[in-house]
C-alpha positions in Angstrom: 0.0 0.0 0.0 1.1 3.5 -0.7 0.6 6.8 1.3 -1.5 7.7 -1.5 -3.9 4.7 -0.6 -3.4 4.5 3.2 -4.4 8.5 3.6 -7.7 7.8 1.6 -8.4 5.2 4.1 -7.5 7.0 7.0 -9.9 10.0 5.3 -12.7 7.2 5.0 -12.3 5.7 8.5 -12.6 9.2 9.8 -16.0 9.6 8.1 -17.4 6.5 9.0 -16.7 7.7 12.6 -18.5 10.6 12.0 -21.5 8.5 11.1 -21.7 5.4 12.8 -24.5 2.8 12.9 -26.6 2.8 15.5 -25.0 -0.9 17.0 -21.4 1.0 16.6 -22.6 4.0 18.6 -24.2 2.2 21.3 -21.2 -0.5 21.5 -19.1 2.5 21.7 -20.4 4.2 24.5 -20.0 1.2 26.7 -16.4 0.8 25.4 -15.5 4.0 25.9 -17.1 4.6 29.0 -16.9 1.4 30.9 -13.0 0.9 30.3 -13.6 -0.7 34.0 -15.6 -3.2 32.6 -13.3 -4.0 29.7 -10.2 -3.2 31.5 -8.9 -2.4 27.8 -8.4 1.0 25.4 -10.8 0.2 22.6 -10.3 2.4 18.8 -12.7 2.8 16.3 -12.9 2.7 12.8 -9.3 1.9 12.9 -6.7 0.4 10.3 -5.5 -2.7 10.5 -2.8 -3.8 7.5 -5.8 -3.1 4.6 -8.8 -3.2 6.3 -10.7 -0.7 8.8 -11.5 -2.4 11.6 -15.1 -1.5 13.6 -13.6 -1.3 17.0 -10.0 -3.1 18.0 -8.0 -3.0 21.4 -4.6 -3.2 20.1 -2.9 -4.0 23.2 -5.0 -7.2 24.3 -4.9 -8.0 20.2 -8.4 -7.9 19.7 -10.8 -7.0 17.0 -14.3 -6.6 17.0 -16.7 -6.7 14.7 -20.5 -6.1 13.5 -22.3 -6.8 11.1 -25.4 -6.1 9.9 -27.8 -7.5 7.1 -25.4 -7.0 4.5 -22.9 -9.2 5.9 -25.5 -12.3 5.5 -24.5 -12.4 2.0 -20.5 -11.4 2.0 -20.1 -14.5 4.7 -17.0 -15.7 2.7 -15.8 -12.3 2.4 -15.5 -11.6 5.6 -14.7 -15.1 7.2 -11.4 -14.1 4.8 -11.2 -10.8 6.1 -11.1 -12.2 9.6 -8.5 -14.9 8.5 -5.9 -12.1 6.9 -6.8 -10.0 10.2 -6.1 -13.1 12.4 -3.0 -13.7 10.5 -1.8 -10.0 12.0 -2.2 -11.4 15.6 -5.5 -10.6 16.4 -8.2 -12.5 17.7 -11.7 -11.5 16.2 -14.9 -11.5 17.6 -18.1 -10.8 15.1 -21.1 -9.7 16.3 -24.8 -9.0 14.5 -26.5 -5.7 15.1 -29.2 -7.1 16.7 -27.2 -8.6 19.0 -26.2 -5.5 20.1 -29.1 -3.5 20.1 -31.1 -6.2 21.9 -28.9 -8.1 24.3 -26.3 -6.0 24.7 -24.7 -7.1 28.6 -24.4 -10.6 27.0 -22.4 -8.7 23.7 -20.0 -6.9 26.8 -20.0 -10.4 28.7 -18.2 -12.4 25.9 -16.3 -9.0 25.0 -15.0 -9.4 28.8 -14.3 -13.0 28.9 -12.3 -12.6 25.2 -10.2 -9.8 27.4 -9.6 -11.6 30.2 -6.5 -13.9 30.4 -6.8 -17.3 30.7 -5.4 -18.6 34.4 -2.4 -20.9 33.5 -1.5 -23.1 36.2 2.2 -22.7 38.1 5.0 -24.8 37.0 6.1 -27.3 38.8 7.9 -25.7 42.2 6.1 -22.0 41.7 3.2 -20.6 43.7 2.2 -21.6 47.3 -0.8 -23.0 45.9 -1.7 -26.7 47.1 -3.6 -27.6 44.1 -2.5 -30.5 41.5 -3.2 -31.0 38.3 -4.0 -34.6 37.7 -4.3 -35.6 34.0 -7.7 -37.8 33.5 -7.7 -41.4 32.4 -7.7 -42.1 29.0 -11.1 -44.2 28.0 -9.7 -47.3 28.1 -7.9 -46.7 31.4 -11.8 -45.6 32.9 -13.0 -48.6 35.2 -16.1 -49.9 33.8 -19.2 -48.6 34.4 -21.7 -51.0 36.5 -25.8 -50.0 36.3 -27.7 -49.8 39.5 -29.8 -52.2 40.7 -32.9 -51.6 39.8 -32.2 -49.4 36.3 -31.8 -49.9 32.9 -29.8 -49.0 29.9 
């Protein structure tokens, strides 16, 4: 891409935050607003390699985007839109307009639980912790499995 190309997207990712839809505005707000609740600095209508991205957090790596009827019909578009973005380090999370509009705390809830890190367990001879992992039993290692009196399978 050329500066040529990248300062007319820049110049159309400024006007599409000057006119957002009404899922991005109301998604915003709570972004913005509730960095408590995300715990991360969300942009909007921002550039990532050549596409502009609805909203991304580009410290926790994550994208997210919505889509509204439109996107019904561009499916493998986008699914290669996501794989390109993916391919930049990013995890993406897409989102219909409805969704947001009408069950918006569940939308925030998996944005949350996408932001927050996964516990990883101590290695061995770190942590005070007294917990041990214990790998299950394979299938075949499983004792077998004896009905009750008095029930049937």
């Amino acid at each position: 891409m050329n500066d040529r190309q990248d300062g007319r997207r820049q110049q159309f990712a400024r006007r599409m935050r000057a006119q957002p839809t009404d899922a991005e505005r109301v998604l915003w707000q709570r972004l913005r607003h509730d960095i408590a609740l995300t715990g991360s600095h969300f942009r909007r209508q921002a550039l990532i390699g050549p596409f502009i991205v609805d909203f991304v957090s580009r410290r926790a790596k994550l994208v997210i985007e919505l889509d509204g009827g439109q996107h019904d019909v561009q499916r493998a578009a986008d699914a290669m839109r996501t794989q390109q973005i993916e391919t930049e380090g990013y995890r993406v999370l897409r989102f219909w307009n409805h969704d947001v509009l009408g069950n918006l705390e569940g939308v925030l809830s998996e944005i949350q639980s996408a932001l927050s890190p996964t516990p990883t367990p101590p290695r061995k001879g770190e942590g005070s912790s007294s917990l041990r992992i214990v790998p299950l039993p394979r299938d075949s290692e499983m004792p077998e499995k004896k009905p009750r009196a008095g029930t049937s399978f």
